[in-house]
N, C-alpha and C positions, 0 to 999 in steps of 0.2 A: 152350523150346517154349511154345506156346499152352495156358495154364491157362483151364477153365473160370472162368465169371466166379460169384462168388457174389451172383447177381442179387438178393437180399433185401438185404445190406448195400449193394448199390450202388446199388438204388434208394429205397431209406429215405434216404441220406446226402444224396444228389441232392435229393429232394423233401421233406428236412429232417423225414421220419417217423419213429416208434417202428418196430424192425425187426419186432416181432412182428404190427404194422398189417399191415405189408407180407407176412409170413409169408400170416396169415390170409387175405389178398386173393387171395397162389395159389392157396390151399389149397380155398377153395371157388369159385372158375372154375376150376379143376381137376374140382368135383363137378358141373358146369356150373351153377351158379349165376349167374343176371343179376346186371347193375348194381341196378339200380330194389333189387330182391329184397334183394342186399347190402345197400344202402344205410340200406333203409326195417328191413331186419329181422334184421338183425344184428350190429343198431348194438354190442351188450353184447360182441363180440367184436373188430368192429373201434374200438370208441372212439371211433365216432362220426365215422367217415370220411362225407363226401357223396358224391352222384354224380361230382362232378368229380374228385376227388381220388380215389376208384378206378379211373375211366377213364387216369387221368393214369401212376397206378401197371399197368396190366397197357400202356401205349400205350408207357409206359418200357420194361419188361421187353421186352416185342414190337422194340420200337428197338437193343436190346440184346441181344437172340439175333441180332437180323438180323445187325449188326455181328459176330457173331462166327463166327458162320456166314460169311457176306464173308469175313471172315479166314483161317477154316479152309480157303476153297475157294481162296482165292489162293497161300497156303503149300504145298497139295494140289499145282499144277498148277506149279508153277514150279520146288516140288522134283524133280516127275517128270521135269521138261525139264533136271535137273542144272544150275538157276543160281544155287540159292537159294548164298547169301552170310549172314557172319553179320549184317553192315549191315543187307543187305533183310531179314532175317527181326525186324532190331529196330525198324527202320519198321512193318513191316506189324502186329507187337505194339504200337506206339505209337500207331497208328492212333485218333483220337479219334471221326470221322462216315463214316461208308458214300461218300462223295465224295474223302476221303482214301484207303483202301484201293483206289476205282477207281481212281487217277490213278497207284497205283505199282501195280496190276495190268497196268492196258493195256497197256502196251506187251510184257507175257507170251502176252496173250489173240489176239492178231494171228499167223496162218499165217507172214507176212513179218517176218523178224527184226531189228531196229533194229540200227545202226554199232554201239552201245556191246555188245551182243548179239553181234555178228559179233567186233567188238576181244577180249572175254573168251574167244572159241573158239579166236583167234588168240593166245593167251597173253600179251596185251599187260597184264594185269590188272597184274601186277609191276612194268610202267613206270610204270603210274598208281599205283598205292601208291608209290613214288619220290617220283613229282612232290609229291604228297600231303603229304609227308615234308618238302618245301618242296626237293628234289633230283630235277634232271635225270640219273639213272645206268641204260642202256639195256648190258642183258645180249647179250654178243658173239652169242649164237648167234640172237637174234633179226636182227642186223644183215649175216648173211651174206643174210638172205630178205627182207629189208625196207631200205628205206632210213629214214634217220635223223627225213625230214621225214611220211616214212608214217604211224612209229610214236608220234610225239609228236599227231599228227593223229586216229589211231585211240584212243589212251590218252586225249588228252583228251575224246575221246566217253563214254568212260565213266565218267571224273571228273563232267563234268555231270548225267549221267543218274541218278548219284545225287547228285548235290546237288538235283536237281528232285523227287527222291524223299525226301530226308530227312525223317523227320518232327519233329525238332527244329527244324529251320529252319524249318520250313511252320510249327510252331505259334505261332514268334517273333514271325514276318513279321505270321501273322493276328493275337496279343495288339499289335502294334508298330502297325499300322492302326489296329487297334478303338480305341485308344488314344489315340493321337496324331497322325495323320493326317486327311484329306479326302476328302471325294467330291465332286465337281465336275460341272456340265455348262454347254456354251457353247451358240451358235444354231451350225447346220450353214452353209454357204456361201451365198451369194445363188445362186450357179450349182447348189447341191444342191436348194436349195428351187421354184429353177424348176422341177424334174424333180418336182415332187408336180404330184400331179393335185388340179382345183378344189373336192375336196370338205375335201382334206385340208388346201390353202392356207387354207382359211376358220378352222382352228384355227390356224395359226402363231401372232395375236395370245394366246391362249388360255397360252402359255408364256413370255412374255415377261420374268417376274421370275427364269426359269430360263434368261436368255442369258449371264448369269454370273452364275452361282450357284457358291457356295463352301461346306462347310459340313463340322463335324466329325462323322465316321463317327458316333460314339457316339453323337450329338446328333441325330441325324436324323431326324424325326416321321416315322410311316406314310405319311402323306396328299403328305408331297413326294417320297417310295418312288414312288407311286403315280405323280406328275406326272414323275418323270424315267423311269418305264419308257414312260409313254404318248409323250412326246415323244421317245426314243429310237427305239420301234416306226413310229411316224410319221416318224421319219425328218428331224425337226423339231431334234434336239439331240445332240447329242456328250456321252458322260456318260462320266468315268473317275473312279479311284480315284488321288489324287496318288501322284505314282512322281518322288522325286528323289535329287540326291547323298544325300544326309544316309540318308536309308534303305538306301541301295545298303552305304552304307558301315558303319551300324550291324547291318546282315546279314551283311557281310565279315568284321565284327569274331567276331560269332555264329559264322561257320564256322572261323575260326582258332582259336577256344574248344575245337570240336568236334575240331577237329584236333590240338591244343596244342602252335600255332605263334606265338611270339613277334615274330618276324619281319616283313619285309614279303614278300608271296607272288612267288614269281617268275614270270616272265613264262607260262609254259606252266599255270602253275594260276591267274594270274589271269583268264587269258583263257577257261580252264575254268568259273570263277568266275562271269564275266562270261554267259556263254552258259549257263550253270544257275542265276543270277538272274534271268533274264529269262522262262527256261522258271515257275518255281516264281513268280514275281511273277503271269503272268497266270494259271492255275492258283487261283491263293489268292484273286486279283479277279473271277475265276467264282465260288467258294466264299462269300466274301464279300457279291457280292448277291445269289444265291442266298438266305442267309441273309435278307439285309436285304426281298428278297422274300417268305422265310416271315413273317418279322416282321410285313408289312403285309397278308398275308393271314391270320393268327390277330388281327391287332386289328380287321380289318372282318369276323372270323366273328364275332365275338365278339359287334361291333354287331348284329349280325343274329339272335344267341342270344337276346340281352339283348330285343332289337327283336319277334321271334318269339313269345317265352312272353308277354309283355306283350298281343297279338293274343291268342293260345289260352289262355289265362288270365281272356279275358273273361266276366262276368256272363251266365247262360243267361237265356232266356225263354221256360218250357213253360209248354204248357198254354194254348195262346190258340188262335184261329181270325184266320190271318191272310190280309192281300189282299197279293200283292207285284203291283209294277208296273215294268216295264223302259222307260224313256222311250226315245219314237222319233218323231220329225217326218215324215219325208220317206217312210215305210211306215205301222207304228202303232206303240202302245202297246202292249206284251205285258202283260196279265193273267192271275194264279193265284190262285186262293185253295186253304190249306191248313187242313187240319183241325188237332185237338189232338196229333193221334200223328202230325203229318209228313206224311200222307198228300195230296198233289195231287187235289183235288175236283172245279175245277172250273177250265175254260183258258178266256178267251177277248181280244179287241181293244178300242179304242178310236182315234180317230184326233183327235189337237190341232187339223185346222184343223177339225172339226169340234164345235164346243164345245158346241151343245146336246145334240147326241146323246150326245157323250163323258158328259155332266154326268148327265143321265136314268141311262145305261146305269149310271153308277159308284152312283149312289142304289136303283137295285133289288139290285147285288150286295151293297153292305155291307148293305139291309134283309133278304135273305135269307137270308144267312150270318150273320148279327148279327155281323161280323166286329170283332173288339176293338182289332188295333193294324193301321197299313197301314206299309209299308214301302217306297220308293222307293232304286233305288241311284243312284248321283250319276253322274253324262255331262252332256249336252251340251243335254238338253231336262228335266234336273229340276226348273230353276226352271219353268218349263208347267207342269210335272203338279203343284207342289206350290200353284201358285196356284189352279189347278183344283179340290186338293181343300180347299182351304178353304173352298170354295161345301156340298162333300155332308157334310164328314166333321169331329165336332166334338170327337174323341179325338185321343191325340197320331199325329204321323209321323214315321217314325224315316228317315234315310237311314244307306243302309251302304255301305262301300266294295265293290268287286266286284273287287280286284284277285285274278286267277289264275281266276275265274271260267268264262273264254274254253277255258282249257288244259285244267279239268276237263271243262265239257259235249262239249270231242271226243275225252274218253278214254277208256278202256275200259271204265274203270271206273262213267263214267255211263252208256255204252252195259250194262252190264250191269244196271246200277241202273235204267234207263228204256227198256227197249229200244225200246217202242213211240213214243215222243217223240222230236221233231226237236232239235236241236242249242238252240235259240232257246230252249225247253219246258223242256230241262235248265239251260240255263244260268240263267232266271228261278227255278228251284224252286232251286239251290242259294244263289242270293242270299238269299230269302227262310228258308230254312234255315238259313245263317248266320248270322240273327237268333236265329232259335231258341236256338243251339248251335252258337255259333263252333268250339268243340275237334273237339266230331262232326264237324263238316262240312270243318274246312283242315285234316283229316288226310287228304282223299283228292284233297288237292288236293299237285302237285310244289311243296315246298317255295320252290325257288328259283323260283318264279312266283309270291309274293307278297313284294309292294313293302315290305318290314323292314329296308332296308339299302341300300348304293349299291356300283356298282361288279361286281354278280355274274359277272361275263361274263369283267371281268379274274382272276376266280379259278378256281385247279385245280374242275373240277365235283364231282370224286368227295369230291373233301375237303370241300367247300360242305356238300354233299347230307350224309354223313355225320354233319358237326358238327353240322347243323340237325335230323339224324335224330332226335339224342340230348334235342334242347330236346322234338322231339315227342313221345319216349318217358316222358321225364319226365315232361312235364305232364299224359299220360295217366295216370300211374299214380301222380300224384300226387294230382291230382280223384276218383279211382276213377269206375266206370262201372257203371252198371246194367243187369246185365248183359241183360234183357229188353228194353231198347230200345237200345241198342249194334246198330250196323252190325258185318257180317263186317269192316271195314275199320279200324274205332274197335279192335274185341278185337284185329285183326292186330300193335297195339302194346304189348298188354297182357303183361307178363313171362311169356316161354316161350311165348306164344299163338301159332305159325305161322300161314299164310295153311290151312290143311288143317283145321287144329283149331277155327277161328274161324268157319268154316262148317259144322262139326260142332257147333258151341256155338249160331249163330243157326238150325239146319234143328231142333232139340229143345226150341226155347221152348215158354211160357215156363216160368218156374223157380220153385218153392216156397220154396227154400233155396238156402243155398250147398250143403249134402250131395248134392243131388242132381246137381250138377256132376261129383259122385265118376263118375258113370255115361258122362261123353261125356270125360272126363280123365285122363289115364294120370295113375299116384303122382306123377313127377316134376311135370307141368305144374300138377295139383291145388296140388299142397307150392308151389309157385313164383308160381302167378298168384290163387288163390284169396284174399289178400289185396286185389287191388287190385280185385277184383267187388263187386260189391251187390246185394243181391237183397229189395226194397223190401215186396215181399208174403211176404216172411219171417214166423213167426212167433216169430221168435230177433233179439231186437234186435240181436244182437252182428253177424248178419249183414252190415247196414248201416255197419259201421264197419273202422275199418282194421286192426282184429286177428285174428288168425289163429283157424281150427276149433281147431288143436292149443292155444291159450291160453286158449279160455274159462273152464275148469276156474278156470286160476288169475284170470281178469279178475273172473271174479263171485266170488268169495273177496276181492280186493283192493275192489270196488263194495261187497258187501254189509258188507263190517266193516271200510270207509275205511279200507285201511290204505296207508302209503307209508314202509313200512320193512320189510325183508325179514325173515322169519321162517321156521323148520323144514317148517311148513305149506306155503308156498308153493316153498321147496325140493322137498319131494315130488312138486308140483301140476306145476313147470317147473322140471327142474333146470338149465337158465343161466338163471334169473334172477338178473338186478341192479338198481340204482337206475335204470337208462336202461330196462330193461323197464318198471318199473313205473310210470314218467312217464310211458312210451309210452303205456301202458294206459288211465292216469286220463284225457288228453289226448284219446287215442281215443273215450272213453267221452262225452267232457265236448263234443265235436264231435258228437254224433249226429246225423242228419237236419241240420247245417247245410252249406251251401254253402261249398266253398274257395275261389272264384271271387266275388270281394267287388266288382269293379270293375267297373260299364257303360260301355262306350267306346259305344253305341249314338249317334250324332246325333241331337237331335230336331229335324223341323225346324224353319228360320227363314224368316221374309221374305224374301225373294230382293235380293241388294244386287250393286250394279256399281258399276265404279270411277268413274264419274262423281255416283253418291251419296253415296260414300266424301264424310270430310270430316279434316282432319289433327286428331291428337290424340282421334280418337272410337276408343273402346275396342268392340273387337270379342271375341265370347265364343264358341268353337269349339276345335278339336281336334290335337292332335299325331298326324302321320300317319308321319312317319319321324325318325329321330333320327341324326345322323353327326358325325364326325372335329369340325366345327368349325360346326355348324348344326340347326335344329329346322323340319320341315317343317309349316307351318300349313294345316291347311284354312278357311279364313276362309268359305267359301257364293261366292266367288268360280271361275271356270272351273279356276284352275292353284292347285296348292297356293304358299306363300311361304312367305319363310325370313326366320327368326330367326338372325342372329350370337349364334354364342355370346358375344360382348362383350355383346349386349341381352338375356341370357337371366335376368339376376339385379341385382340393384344391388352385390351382393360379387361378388369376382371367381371368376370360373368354370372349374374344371380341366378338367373332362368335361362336357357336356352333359346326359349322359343323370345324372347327380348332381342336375339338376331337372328335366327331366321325361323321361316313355318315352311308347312310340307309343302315342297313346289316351287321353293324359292330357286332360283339360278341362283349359284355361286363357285367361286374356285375355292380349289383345294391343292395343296401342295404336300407329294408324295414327301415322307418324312424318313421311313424306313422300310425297307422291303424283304420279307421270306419266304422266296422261293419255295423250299421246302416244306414248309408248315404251310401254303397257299395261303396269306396274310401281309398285310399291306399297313402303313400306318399315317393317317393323312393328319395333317394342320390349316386351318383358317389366320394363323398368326403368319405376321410379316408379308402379308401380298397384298 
């Protein structure tokens, strides 16, 4: 029968943990404790697990009830129906992924009963155990109701149907692939490709190194994952998993093992054979890329983690009075200017073909405003505005990118933020916002609408969105937030903060202390998120930093008499402390009032250059905009971003890209080749 699993040893051993990590992990998301919460503040018990590595361990466990749940419900219903067998019930125990127990489910789960299903009713089971046996011997009283060729016909239905079901075989078959086999794909027919319509013929040439392509399972980078599902989808390529003798026959061998048959199979069980290799071959070739499919979408979320925090991770800029400007030719110019607290002052126009006016009008707002920095985002008319402002404005200008910008100003969430303001109104303040406080601002922006990555469209969305969730949640509560200028939407991510409580927390500003949080916070939320708050007109330094109300006692014991070695004293003060508390503490203490967020990705601007002033070998100095599989996207002050090969990314050779730079990173690049003609540029990170 189906033993529970002992999900602690199974998942330590998996993820190569101490079991007691893993104990701890249940044991307070049991008390509902967050990741962040785990992570950051309870390190003395779990030893200093990360976020990743607890997610990994309850994603495991959750993987692992599901499977077995699966298993219980398939055992459930197949005993009821009086089929189960001792075979199938050793399958469905051996069942390694949730795609294995479906494949020997289905055929239970169906109203309409399958040949092999009908064969067992009809008592044929006892012929097939025969043939099995590597013997044709059919019992007389079956042969008064059946003829000979019936029941050789019916029994071998059900010899197949569980050799498609085996889970020995299946897992052979899949180590016997992974292993030492191919996947392959060719071009479709001249006559299939006619039948594409003209948007789709314009990629055919797009696949071209994939019209024979060979290559071993194991060996199989993401990124050519990626190129045989799109050419497969498109209808462009033929892609299988090699299927020949030599396999056929090292599985035959596997099922005579199974069987312990020395013998060569006689003809009724090889044909058996034959007709339940072919079942469990395609079977295991769905399972297989399947897999090969998760494979390449956990290395492009990954890019997009990695891509993500790098963005929300950026350097803030309070405290200024800024101008944004949204470039526009053929309408106008959208102008804002924004105060020190974010607030929208003042809106108004300018239009580029009118230059005196434009020039006058931008010289009385930055004199009125004494506005400090201006801000332009990059389109199609930034080089205009920026040559413009170098007539009025003699401080720097920053351009920002504006991607996902569009998606915020028509959602709900800016209509709740601005309701009085048109679409156009929101979308320049949260450019200009962005400046401010990147983290603030692309938390209320849909994840997968900023450009961190490539490819999001070919990904499950709910997994995307998820994975990305976790980068946002991090970052937030790894920065902390103050909590008097936090949006409801910024706290919405704050450990245990709901969307309910987060609006209970901004309708009660501002805040003297953290204590006074006691009053809009239930115990749990207080206990859970009061860590990663700030509350800057404290008059409790501790406030400000990342230790908890419950640890001051012992933080100001360890500050005032330096100590970093555990003592009776500080036993009484926090009984779990250990040497990771008390690092934590000095660390916390030794960060006070600074910035986590060490990195400006800000542009400032430049001269406006076009490829015809380009000239080969002049080094150009701007920004990394996206990072992927096998390329670095540059924003040079040119219309399109360009690409860096990872072969020009370093003068040593380069396994990963982002191993030298992430999105945002400053670096030079050196023009390598240039066409005019074709509007393409060819840059190198080698030799400067």
């Amino acid at each position: 029968m189906l033993q529970n699993p002992n999900y602690i040893d199974l998942v330590s051993k998996t993820l190569n943990l101490k079991p007691f990590q893993v104990s701890v992990v249940f044991e307070l998301t049991l008390e509902w404790s967050t990741v962040p919460f785990i992570a950051r503040y309870r390190k003395e018990r779990t030893w200093n697990l990360d976020e990743s590595q607890i997610r990994d361990i309850i994603e495991l466990q959750k993987k692992e009830e599901n499977l077995f749940n699966a298993k219980n419900t398939a055992i459930n219903w197949i005993t009821e129906l009086w089929m189960m067998t001792e075979e199938l019930m050793q399958n469905i125990i051996n069942a390694k992924t949730l795609k294995e127990v479906e494949e020997i489910y289905k055929p239970y789960k169906s109203k309409k009963k399958t040949k092999a299903m009908l064969a067992i009713e009809k008592w044929f089971q006892v012929v097939a155990d025969n043939i099995k046996k590597n013997k044709l011997e059919i019992p007389d009283n079956l042969l008064k109701s059946y003829s000979k060729e019936e029941i050789i016909e019916w029994s071998i239905d059900i010899i197949w149907a569980e050799i498609s079901a085996n889970s020995d075989l299946r897992h052979y078959l899949i180590e016997e692939l992974y292993n030492y086999w191919n996947i392959s794909s060719s071009k479709k027919s001249e006559k299939m490709l006619e039948k594409l319509n003209e948007k789709d013929k314009w990629q055919i040439s797009k696949f071209e190194i994939y019209f024979d392509f060979d290559i071993k399972i194991s060996n199989i980078k993401p990124y050519q994952i990626l190129a045989l599902n799109r050419g497969e989808n498109l209808w462009i390529l033929n892609v299988k998993i090699e299927k020949n003798e030599e396999i056929f026959n090292n599985v035959n061998w596997k099922y005579s093992n199974i069987l312990w048959l020395r013998n060569q199979f006689i003809d009724e069980l090889l044909e058996a054979f034959k007709i339940g290799y072919e079942a469990i071959f395609s079977s295991v070739e769905n399972e297989i890329r399947s897999d090969l499919n998760e494979k390449w979408e956990d290395d492009s979320i990954k890019t997009f983690q990695t891509n993500l925090q790098a963005l929300l991770m950026t350097k803030p800029e309070y405290w200024k009075i800024i101008l944004a400007i949204d470039p526009g030719f053929r309408a106008w110019c959208k102008l804002a200017v924004l105060d020190k607290i974010w607030n929208p002052i003042y809106f108004d126009k300018i239009f580029l073909h009118s230059l005196v006016e434009a020039n006058k009008k931008l010289k009385e707002i930055i004199k009125k405003y004494e506005i400090e920095d201006v801000i332009v985002w990059n389109w199609t008319w930034t080089d205009d505005v920026q040559k413009l402002l170098t007539e009025v404005f003699t401080w720097e200008v920053f351009i920002v990118n504006e991607s996902g910008a569009s998606v915020y100003s028509a959602s709900d969430i800016a209509q709740d933020e601005f309701p009085n303001l048109d679409s156009l109104d929101r979308w320049t303040i949260s450019i200009w916002r962005r400046y401010i406080d990147p983290l603030s601002e692309l938390v209320k922006v849909p994840v997968w609408s900023i450009w961190v990555g490539m490819y999001q469209h070919d990904m499950p969305e709910k997994k995307l969105e998820e994975k990305l969730w976790y980068v946002v949640e991090d970052s937030v509560n790894q920065v902390g937030i103050n909590v008097n200028l936090a949006s409801i939407y910024l706290l919405n991510h704050i450990s245990w903060i709901d969307k309910r409580q987060a609006k209970k927390i901004y309708a009660s500003r501002p805040y003297k202390s953290r204590a006074e949080l006691k009053k809009v916070l239930s115990e749990k939320a207080y206990e859970q998120a009061i860590w990663f708050l700030r509350v800057p007109e404290s008059k409790e330094e501790l406030d400000n930093t990342d230790i908890h109300p419950d640890q001051y006692k012992l933080a100001k014991y360890i500050i005032e008499n330096k100590k970093n070695t555990i003592d009776e004293k500080m036993k009484e003060l926090y009984p779990d402390v250990n040497t990771e508390t008390i690092k934590f503490i000095i660390d916390s203490y030794n960060n006070l009032w600074k910035e986590k967020r060490v990195n400006s990705t800000h542009m400032k601007s430049k001269k406006a250059i076009s490829l015809e002033s380009l000239s080969t070998w002049e080094i150009l100095d701007w920004v990394v905009r996206n990072v992927v599989a096998f390329w670095a996207f540059i924003d040079v002050g040119l219309k399109n971003d360009w690409l860096v090969h990872i072969s020009e990314l370093s003068d040593s050779f380069v396994k990963n890209p982002m191993d030298i730079v992430k999105v945002w990173d400053k670096v030079k690049v050196r023009v390598t080749a240039i066409d005019i003609e074709k509007g393409k540029i060819q840059l190198s990170m080698r030799n400067i």
